[in-house]
N, CA and C atoms as an extended XYZ file, in Angstrom:
444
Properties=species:S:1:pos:R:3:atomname:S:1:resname:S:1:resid:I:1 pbc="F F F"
N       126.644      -56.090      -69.422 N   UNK     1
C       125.681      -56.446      -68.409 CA  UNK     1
C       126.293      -57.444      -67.409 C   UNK     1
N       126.934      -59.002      -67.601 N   UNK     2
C       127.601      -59.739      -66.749 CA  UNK     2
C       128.577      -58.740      -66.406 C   UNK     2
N       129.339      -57.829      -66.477 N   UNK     3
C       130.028      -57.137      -65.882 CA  UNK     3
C       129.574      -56.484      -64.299 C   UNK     3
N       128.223      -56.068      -64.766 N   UNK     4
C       127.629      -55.432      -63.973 CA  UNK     4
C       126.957      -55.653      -63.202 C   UNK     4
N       126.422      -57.135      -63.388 N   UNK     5
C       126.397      -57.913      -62.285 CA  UNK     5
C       127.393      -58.706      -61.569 C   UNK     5
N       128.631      -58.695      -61.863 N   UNK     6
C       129.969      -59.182      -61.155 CA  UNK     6
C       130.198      -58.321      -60.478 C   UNK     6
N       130.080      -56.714      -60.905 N   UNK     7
C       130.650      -55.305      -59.813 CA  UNK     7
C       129.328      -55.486      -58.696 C   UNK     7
N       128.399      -55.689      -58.942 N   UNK     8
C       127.463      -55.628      -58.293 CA  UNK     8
C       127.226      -56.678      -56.817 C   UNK     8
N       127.684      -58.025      -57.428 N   UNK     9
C       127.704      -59.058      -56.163 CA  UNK     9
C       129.179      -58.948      -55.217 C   UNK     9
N       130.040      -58.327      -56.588 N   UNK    10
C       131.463      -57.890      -55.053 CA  UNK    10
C       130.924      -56.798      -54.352 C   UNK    10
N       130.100      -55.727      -54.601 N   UNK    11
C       129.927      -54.834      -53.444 CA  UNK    11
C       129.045      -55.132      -52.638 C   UNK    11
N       128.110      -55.939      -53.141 N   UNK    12
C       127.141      -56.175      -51.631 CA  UNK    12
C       128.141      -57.390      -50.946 C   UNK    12
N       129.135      -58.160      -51.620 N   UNK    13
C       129.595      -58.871      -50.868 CA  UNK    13
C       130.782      -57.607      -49.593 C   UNK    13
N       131.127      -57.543      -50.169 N   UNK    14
C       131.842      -56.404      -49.582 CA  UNK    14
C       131.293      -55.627      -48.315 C   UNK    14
N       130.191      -55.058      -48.781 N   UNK    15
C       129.287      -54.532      -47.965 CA  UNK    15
C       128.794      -55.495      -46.630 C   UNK    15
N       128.492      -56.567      -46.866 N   UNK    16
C       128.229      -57.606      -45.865 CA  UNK    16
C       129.321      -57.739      -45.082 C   UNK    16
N       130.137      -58.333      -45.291 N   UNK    17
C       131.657      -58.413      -44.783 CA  UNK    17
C       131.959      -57.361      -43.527 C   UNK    17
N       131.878      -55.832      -44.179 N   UNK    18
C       131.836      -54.764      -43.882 CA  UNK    18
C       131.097      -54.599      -42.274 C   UNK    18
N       129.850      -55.679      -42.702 N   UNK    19
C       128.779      -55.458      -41.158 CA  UNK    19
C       129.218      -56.498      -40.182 C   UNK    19
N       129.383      -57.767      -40.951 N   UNK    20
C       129.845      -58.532      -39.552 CA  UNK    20
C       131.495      -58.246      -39.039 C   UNK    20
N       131.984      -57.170      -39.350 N   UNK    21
C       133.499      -57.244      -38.600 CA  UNK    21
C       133.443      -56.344      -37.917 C   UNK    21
N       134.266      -56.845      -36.885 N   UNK    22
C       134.386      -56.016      -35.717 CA  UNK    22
C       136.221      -55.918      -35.601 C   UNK    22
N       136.611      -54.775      -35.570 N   UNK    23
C       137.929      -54.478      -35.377 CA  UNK    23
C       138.011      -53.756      -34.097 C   UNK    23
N       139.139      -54.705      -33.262 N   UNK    24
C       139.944      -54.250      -31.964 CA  UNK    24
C       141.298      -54.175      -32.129 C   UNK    24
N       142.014      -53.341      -31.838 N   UNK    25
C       143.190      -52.907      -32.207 CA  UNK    25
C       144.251      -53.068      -30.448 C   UNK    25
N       145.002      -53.984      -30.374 N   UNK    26
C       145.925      -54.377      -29.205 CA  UNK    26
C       147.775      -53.748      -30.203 C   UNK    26
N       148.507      -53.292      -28.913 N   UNK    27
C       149.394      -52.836      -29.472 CA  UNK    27
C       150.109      -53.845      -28.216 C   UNK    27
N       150.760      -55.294      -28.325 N   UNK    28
C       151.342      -56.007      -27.518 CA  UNK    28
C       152.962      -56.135      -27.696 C   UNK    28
N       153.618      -56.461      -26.811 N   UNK    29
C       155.198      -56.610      -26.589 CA  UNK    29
C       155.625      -58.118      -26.395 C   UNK    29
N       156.826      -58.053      -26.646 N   UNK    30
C       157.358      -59.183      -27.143 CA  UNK    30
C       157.583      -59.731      -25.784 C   UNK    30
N       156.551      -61.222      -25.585 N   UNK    31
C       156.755      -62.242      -25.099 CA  UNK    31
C       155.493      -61.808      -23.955 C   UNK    31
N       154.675      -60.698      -24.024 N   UNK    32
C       153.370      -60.127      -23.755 CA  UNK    32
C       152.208      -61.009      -23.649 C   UNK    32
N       151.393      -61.627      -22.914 N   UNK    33
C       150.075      -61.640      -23.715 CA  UNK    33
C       149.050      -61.062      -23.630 C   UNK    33
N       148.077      -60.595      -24.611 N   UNK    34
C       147.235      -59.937      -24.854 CA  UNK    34
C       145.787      -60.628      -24.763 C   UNK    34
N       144.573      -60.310      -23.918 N   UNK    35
C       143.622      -60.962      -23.763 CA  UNK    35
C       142.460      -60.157      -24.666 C   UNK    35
N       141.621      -60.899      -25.377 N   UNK    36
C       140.891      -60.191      -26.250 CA  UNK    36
C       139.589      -61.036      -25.931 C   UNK    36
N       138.631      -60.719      -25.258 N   UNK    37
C       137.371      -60.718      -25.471 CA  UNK    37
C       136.182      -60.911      -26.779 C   UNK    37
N       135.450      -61.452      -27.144 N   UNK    38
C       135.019      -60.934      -28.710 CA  UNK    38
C       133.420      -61.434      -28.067 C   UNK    38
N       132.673      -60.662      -27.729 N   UNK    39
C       131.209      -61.034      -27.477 CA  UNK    39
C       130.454      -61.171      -29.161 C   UNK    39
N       130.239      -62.086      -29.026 N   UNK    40
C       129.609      -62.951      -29.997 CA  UNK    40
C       127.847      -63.051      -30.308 C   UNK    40
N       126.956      -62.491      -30.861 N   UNK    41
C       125.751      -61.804      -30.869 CA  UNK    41
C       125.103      -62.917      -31.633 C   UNK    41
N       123.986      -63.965      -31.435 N   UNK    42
C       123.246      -64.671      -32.295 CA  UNK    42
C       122.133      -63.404      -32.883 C   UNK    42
N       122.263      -63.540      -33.983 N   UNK    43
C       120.670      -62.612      -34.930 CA  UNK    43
C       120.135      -63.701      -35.187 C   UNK    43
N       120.084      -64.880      -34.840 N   UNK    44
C       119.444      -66.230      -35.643 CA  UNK    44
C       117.941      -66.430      -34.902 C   UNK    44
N       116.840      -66.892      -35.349 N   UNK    45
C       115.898      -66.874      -34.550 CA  UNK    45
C       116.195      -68.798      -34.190 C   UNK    45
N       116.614      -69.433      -34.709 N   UNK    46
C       117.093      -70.640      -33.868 CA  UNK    46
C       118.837      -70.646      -33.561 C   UNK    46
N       118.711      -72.181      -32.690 N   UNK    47
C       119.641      -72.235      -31.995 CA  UNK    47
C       120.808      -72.522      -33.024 C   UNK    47
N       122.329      -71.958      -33.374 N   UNK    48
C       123.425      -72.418      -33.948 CA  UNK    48
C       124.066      -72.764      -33.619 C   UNK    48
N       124.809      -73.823      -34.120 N   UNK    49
C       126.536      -74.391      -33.680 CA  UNK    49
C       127.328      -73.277      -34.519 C   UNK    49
N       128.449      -72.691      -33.511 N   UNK    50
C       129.148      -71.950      -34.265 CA  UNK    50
C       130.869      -72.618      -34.271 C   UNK    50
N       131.505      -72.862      -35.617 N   UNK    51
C       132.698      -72.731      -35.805 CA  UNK    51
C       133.706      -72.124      -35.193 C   UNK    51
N       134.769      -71.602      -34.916 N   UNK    52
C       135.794      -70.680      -34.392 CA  UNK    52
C       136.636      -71.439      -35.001 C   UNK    52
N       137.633      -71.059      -36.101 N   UNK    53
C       138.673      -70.726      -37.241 CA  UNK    53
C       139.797      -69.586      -37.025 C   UNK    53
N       140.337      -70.059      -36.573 N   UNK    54
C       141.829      -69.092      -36.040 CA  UNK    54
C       142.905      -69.168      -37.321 C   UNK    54
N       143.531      -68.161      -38.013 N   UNK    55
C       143.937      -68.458      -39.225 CA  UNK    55
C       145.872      -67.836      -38.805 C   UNK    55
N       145.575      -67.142      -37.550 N   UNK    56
C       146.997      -66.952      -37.061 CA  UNK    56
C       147.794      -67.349      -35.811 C   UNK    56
N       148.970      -67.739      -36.086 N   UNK    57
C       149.621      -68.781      -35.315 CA  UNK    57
C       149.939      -68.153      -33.617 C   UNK    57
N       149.988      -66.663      -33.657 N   UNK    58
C       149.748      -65.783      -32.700 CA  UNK    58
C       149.010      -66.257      -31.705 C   UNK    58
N       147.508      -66.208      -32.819 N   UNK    59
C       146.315      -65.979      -31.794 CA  UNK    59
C       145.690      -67.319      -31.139 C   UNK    59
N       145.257      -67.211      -29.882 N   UNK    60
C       145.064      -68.639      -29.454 CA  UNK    60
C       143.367      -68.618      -28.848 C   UNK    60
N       142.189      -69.278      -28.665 N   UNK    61
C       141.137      -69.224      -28.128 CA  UNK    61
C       141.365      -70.212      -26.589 C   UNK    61
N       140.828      -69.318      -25.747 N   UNK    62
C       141.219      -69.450      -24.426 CA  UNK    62
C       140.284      -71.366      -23.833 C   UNK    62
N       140.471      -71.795      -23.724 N   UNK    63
C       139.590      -72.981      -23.640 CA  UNK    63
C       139.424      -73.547      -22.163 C   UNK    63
N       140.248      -73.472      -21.464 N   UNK    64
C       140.327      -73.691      -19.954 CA  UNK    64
C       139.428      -72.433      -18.949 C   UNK    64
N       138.390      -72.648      -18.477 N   UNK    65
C       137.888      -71.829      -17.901 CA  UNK    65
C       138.428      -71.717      -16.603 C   UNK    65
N       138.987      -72.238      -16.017 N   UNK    66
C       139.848      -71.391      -14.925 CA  UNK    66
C       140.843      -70.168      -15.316 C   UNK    66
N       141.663      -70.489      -16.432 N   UNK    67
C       142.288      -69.790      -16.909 CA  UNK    67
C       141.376      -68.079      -16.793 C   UNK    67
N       140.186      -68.626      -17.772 N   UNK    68
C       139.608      -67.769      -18.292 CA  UNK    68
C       138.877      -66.234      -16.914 C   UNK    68
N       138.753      -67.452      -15.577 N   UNK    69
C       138.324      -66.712      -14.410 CA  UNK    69
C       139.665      -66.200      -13.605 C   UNK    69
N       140.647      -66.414      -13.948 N   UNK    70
C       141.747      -65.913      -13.272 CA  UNK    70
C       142.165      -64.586      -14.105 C   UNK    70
N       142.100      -64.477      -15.630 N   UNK    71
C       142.182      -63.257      -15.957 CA  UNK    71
C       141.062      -62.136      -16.137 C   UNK    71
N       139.722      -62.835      -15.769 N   UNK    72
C       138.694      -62.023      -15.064 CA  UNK    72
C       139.031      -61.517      -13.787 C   UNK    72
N       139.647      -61.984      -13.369 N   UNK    73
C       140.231      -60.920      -11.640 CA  UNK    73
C       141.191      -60.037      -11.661 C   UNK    73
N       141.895      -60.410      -12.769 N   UNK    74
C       143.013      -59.193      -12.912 CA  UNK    74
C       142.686      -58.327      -14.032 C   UNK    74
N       141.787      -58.558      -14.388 N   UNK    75
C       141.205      -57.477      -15.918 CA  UNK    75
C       140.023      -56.562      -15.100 C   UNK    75
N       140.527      -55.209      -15.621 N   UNK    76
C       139.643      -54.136      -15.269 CA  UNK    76
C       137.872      -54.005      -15.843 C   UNK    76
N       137.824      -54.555      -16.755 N   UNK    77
C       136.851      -55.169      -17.485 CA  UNK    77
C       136.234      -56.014      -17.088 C   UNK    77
N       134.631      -56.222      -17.077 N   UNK    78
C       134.466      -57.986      -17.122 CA  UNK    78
C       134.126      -58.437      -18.609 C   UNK    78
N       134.627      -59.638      -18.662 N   UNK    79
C       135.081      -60.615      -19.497 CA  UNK    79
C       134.334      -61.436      -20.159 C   UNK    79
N       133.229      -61.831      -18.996 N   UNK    80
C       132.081      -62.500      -19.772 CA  UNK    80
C       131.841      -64.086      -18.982 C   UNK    80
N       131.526      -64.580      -19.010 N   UNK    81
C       131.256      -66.284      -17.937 CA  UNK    81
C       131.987      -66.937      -19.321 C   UNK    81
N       132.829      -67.850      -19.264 N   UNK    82
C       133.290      -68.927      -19.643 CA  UNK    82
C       133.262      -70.191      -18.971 C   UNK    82
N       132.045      -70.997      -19.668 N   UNK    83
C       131.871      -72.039      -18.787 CA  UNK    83
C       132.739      -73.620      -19.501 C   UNK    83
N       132.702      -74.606      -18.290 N   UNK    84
C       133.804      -75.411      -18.484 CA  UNK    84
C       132.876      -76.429      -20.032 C   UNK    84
N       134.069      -77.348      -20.340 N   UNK    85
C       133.494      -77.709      -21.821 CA  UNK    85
C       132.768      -76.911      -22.905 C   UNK    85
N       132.868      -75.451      -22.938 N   UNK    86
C       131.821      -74.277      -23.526 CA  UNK    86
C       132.552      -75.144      -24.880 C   UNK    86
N       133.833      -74.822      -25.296 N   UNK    87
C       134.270      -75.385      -26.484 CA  UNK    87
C       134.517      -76.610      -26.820 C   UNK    87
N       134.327      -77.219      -27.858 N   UNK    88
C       134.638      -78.481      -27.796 CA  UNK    88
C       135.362      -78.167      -29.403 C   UNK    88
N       135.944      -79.444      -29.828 N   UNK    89
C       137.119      -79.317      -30.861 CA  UNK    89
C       137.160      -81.157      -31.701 C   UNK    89
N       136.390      -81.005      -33.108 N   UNK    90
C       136.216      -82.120      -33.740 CA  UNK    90
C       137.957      -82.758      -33.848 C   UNK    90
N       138.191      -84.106      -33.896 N   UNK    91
C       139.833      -84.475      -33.735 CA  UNK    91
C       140.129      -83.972      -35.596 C   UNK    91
N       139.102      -83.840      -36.825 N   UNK    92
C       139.779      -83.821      -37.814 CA  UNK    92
C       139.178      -82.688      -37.949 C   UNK    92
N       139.400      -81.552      -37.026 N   UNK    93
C       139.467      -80.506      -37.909 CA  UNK    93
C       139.813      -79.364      -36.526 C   UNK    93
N       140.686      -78.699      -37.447 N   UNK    94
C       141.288      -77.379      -36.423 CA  UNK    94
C       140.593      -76.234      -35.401 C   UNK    94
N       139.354      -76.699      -35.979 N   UNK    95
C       138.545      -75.625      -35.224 CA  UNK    95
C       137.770      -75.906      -34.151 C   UNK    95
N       137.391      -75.079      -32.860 N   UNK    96
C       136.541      -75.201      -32.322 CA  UNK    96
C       135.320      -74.791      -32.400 C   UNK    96
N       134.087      -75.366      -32.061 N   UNK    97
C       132.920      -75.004      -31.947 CA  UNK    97
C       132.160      -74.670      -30.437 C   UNK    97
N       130.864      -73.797      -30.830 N   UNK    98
C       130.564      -73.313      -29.347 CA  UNK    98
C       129.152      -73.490      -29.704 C   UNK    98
N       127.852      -73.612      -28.585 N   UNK    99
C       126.486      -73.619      -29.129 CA  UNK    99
C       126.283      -72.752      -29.088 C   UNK    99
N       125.265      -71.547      -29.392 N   UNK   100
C       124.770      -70.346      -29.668 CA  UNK   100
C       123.101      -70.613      -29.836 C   UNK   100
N       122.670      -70.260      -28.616 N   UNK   101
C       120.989      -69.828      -28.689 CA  UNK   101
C       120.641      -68.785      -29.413 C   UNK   101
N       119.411      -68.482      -30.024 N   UNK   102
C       118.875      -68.220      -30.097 CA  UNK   102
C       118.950      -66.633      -29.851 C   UNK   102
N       119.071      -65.222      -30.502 N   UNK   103
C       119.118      -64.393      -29.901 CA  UNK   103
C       119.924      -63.820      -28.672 C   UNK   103
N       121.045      -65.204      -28.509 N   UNK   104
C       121.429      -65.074      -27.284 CA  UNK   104
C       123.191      -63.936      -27.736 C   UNK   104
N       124.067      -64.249      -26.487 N   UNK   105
C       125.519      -63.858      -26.970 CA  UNK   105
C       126.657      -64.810      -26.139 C   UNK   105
N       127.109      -64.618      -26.388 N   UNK   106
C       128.475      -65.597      -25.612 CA  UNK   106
C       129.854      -64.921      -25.673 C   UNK   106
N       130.789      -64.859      -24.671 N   UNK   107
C       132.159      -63.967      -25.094 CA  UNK   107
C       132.944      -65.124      -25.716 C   UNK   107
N       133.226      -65.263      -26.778 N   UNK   108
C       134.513      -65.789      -27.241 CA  UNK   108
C       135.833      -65.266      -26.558 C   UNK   108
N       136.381      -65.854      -25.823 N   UNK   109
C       137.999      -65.893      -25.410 CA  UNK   109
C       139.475      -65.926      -25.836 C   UNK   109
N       139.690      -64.959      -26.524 N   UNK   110
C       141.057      -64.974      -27.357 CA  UNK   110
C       142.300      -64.558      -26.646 C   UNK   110
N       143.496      -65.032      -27.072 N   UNK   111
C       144.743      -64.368      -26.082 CA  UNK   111
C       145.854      -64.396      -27.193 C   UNK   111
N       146.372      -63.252      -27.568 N   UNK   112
C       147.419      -63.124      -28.762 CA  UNK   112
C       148.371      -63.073      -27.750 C   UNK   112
N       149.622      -63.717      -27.848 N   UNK   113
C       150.756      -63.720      -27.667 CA  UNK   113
C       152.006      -63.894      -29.042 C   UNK   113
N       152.402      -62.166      -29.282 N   UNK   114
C       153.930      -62.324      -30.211 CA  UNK   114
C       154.354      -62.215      -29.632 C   UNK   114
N       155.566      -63.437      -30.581 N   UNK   115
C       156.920      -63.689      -30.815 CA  UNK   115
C       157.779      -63.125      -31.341 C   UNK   115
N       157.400      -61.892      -32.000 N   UNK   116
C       158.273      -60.845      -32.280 CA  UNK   116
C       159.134      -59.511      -31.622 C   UNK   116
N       160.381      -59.951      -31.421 N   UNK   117
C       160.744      -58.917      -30.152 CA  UNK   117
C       160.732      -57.624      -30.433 C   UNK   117
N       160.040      -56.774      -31.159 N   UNK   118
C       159.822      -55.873      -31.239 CA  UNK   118
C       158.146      -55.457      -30.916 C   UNK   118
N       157.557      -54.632      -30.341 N   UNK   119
C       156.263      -53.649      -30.523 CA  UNK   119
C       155.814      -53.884      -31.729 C   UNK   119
N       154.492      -55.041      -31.888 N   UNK   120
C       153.679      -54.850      -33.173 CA  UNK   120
C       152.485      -54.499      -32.844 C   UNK   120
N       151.585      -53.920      -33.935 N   UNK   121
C       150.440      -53.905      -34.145 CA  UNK   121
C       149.929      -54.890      -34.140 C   UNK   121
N       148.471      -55.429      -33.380 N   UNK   122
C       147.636      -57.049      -34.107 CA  UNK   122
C       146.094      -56.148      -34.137 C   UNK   122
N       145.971      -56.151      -35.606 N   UNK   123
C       144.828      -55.816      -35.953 CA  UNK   123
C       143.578      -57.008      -36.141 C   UNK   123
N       142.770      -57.283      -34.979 N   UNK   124
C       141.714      -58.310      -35.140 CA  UNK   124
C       140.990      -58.683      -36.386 C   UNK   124
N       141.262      -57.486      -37.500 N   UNK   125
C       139.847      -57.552      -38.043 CA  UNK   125
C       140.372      -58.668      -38.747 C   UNK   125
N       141.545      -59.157      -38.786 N   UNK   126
C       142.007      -60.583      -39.211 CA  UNK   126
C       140.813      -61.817      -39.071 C   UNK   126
N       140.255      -61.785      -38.010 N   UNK   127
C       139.769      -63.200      -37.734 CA  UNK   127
C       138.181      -62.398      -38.463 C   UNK   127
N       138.080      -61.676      -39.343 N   UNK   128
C       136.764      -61.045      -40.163 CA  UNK   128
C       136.833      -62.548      -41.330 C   UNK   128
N       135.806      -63.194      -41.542 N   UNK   129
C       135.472      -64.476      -42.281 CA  UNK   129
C       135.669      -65.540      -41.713 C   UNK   129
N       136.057      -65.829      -40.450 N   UNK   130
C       136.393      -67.005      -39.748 CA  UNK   130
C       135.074      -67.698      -38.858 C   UNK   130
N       134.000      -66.590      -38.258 N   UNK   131
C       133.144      -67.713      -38.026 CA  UNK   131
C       131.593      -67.517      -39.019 C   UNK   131
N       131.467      -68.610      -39.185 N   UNK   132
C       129.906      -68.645      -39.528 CA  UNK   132
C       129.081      -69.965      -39.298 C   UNK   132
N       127.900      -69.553      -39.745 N   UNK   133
C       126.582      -70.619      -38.524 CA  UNK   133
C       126.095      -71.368      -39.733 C   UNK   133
N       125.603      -72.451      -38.966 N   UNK   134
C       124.823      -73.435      -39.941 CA  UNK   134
C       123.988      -73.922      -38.952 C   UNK   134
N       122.141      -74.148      -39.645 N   UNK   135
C       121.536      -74.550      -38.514 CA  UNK   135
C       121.790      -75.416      -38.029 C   UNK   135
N       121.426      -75.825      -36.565 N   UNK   136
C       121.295      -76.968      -35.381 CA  UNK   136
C       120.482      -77.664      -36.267 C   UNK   136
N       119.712      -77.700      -36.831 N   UNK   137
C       118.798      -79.081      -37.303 CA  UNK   137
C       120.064      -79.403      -39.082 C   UNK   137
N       120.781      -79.135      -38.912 N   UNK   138
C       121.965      -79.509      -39.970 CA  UNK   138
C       122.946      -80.326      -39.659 C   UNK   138
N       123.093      -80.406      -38.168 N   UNK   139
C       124.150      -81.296      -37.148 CA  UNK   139
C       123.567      -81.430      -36.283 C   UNK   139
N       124.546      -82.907      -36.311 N   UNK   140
C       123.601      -84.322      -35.374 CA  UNK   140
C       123.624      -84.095      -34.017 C   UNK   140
N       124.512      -83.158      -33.430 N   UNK   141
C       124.782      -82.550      -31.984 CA  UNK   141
C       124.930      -81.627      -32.010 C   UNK   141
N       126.050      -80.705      -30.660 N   UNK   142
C       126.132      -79.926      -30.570 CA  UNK   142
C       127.313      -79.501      -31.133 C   UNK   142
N       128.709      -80.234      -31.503 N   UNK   143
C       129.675      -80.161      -32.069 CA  UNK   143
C       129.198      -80.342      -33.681 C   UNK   143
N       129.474      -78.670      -34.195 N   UNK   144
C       129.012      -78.608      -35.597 CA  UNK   144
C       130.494      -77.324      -36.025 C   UNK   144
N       129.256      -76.290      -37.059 N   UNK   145
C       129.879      -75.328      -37.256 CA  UNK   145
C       129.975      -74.075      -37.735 C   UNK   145
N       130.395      -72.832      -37.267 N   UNK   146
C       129.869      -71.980      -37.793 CA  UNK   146
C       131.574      -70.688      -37.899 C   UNK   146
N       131.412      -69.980      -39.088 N   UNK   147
C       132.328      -69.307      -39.152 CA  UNK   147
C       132.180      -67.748      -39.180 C   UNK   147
N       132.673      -66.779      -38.998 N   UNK   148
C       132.396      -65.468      -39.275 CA  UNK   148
C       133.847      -64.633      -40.062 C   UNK   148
């Protein structure tokens, strides 16, 4: 029986996992960079602070919104509004955070640049467990955290 409830909480864990990832597939060149978009969806009926947890040395979150409007003019795509201070970044800890209303969405701003002089694959679904939410009435501001 504990067996079967151990097979049982890895597959719905599994299964969950399964729903919040989103995989984008960039095929970039050496010394390339690659701009990745990630629109970001609140299901929360209140407002969250969300985390952003980057776990590869590659990948970078775009933080300068000029930056961010200059490769909105050369991207065939639009990109999404990146507004100035959107991220902010606690000094003891690696991650940035963003606020998140309510039902709302926001584009997260990513830009992979390898260092590998050869043609690799960068499969996103990497950053799958990196953000998640904790309510606004859990942190004292707006700099909190949330990971997926």
């Amino acid at each position: 029986k504990r067996m079967r409830e151990v097979h049982k909480e890895s597959r719905i864990k599994e299964f969950l996992q399964k729903c919040i990832t989103t995989r984008e597939t960039i095929y970039p060149s050496f010394g390339e960079v690659s701009y990745v978009p990630y629109r970001l969806c609140s299901p929360f009926s209140e407002a969250r602070v969300i985390a952003i947890h980057i776990g590869d040395p590659d990948l970078e979150l775009v933080t300068d919104a000029n930056e961010w409007r200059e490769l909105e003019r050369h991207s065939s795509r639009s990109l999404g509004v990146v507004e100035e201070d959107m991220f902010q970044r606690d000094s003891r800890s690696p991650d940035y955070t963003v606020w998140l209303e309510a039902q709302k969405q926001v584009v997260v701003p990513f830009k992979f640049r390898t260092k590998l002089p050869e043609t690799v694959r960068c499969d996103t679904e990497g950053m799958r467990g990196h953000l998640s939410a904790v309510s606004a009435a859990d942190e004292p501001s707006h700099s909190a955290t949330r990971r997926q």
